[in-house]
C-alpha positions in Angstrom: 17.3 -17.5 -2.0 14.4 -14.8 -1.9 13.7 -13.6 1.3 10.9 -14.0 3.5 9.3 -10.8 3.2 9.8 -10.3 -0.2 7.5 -14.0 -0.9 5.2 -12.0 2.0 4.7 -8.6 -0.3 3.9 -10.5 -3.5 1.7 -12.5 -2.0 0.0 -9.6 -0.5 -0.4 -7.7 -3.9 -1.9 -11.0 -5.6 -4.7 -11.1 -2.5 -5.6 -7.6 -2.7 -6.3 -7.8 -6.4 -8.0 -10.9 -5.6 -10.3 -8.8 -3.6 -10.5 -5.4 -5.6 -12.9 -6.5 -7.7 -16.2 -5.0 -9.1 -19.3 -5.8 -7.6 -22.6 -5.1 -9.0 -24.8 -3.3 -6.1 -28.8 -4.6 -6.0 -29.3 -1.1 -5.4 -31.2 1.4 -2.8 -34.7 -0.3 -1.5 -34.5 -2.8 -3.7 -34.3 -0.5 -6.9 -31.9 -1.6 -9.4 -29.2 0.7 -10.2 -28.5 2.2 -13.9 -25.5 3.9 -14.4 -21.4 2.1 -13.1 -21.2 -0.3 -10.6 -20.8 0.2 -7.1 -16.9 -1.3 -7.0 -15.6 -2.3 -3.4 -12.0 -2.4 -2.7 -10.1 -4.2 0.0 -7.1 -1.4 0.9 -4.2 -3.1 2.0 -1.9 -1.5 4.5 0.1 1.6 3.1 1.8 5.0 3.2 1.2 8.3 2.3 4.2 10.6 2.0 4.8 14.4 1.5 7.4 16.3 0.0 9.9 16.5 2.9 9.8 13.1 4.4 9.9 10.9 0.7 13.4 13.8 0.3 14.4 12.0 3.6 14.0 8.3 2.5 14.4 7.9 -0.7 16.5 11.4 -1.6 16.7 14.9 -2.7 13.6 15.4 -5.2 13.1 11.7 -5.3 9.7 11.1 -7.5 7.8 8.2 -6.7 7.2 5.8 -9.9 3.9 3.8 -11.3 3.5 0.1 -9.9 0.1 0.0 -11.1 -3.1 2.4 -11.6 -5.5 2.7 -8.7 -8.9 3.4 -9.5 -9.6 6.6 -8.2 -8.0 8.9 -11.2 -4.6 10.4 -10.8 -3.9 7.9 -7.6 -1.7 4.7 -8.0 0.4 2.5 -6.0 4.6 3.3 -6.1 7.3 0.3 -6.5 8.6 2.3 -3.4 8.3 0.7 0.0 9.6 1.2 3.1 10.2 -0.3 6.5 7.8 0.8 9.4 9.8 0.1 13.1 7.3 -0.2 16.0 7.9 -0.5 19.6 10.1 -3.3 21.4 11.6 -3.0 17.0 8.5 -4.8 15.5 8.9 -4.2 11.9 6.5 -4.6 8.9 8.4 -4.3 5.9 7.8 -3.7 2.3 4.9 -1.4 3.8 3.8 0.1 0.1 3.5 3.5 -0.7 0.9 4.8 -2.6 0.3 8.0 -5.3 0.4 11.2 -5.4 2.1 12.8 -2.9 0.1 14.7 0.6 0.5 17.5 2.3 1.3 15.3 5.5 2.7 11.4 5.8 0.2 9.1 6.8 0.2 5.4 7.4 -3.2 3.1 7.3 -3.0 -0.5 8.9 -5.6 -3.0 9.5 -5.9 -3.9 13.2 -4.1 -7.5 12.6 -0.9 -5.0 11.7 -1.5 -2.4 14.5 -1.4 -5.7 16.7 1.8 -7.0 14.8 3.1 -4.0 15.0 2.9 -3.7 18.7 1.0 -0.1 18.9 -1.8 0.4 21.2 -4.5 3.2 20.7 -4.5 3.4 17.0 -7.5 5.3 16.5 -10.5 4.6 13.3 -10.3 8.0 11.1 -10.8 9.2 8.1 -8.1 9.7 6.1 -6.3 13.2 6.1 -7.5 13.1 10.1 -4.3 12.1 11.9 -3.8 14.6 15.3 -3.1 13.0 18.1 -2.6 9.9 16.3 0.6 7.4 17.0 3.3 7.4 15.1 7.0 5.2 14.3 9.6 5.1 12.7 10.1 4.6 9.4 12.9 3.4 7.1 13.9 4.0 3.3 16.6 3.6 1.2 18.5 6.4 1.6 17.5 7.5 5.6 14.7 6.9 8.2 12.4 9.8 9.8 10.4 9.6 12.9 6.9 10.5 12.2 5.4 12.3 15.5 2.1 11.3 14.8 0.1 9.7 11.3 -1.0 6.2 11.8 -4.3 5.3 11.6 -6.8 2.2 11.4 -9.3 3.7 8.4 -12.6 4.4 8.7 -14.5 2.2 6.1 -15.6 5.2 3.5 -17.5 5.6 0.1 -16.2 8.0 -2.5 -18.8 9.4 -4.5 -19.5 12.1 -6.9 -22.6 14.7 -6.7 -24.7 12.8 -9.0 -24.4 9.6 -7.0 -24.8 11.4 -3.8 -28.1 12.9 -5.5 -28.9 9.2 -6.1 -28.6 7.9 -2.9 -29.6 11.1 -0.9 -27.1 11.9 0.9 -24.5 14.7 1.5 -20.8 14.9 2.6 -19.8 13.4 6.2 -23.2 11.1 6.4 -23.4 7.6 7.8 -24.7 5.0 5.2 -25.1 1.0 5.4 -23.5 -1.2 3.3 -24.4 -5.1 3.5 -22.1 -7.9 1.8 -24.1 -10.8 1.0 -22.9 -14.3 1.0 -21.5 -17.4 3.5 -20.4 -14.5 5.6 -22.8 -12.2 5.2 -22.1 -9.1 7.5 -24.0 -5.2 7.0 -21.3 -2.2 8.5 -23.1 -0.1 9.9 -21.3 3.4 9.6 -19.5 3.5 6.3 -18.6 7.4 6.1 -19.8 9.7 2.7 -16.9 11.7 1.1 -18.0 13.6 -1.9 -15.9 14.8 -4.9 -16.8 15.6 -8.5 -13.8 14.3 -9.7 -14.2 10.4 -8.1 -15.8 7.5 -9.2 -18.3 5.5 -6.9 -16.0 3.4 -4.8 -16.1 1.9 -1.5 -12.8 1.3 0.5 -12.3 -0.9 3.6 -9.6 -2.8 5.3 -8.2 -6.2 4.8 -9.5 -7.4 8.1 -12.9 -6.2 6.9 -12.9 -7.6 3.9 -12.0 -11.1 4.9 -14.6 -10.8 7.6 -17.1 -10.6 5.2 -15.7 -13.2 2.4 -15.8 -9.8 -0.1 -13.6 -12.0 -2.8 -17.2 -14.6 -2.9 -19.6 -11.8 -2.1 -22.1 -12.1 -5.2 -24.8 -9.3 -3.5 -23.7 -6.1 -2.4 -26.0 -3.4 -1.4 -25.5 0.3 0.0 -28.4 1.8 1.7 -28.9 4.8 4.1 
């Protein structure tokens, strides 16, 4: 028989695609935008790994391998996944990992998992900001490691390139708006700017954010300052 968390992962990876679709923003003040669409993605729950820990769970010079592209350029989610152990031994298994490797592990839940998962105080960051963060233990394939600190709930965020910041005036670390039209119409309020020349426009939020707002039957989308 397949297992229970195995049915539990595939389902997961058919609802996120479900929701990673393209939508096509109005625009700023009611300005219709020419250039690519501004794309929203629902980000499931994952892992981030660095050199030494994906040594410790899946082997000496292990090298993680292509499930499927992501859109950012050069980032992609793994077939790797591990186990993440919480306290009182909650688990959430099949916890994906996603591509390239970081300079330091990190691990982004929704709130639904933090609660799941038993942890209190998991804090909103960006990602890359994890001190004084939780952390778990985690299980692989080959060995387990005990991450000190690294989990996070993630800050919703919108990667953007200098030309779109241009566009929408803004600069690195501002606030912007960004309202999701539709049955559930909902406007977040502090959706975080991180500028690179080498992304594409792309907003990220959570699972629990994105079924909050019905994102998958969202037909406007607008991003505004």
């Amino acid at each position: 028989m397949i297992s229970r968390s195995i049915v539990e992962g595939v389902v997961r990876d058919v609802v996120t695609r479900r929701l990673t679709q393209a939508k096509q923003p109005i625009g700023v003040g009611g300005r219709t935008r020419s250039g690519p669409p501004l794309r929203v993605d629902a980000s499931a729950r994952h892992m981030h790994l660095c050199r030494a820990d994906i040594d410790a769970l899946f082997g000496k010079g292990y090298e993680l391998t292509e499930y499927r592209p992501l859109y950012q350029p050069g980032n992609f989610a793994a077939n790797e996944m591990v186990t993440l152990i919480g306290p009182r031994s909650r688990v959430i298994s099949n916890l994906r990992v996603l591509g390239p490797l970081r300079p330091e592990s990190q691990i982004e839940l929704a709130y639904t998992d933090v609660i799941s998962l038993g942890l209190e105080d998991v804090p909103v960051r960006i990602s890359g900001n994890i001190k004084d963060t939780p952390g778990a233990w985690v299980m692989g394939p080959k060995g387990m490691i005990q991450l000190k600190q690294g989990i996070i709930r993630a800050a919703i965020h919108v990667h953007m390139n200098p030309e779109d910041a241009d566009f929408y005036g803004v600069k690195q670390g501002d606030l912007m708006k960004l309202r999701v039209g539709g049955p559930a119409s909902v406007t977040f309020e502090k959706v975080h700017v991180r500028i690179d020349p080498t992304v594409l426009l792309n907003i990220h939020m959570d699972t629990d954010e994105a079924n909050a707002c019905g994102l998958h039957m969202a037909k406007e989308i607008e991003l505004f300052r």
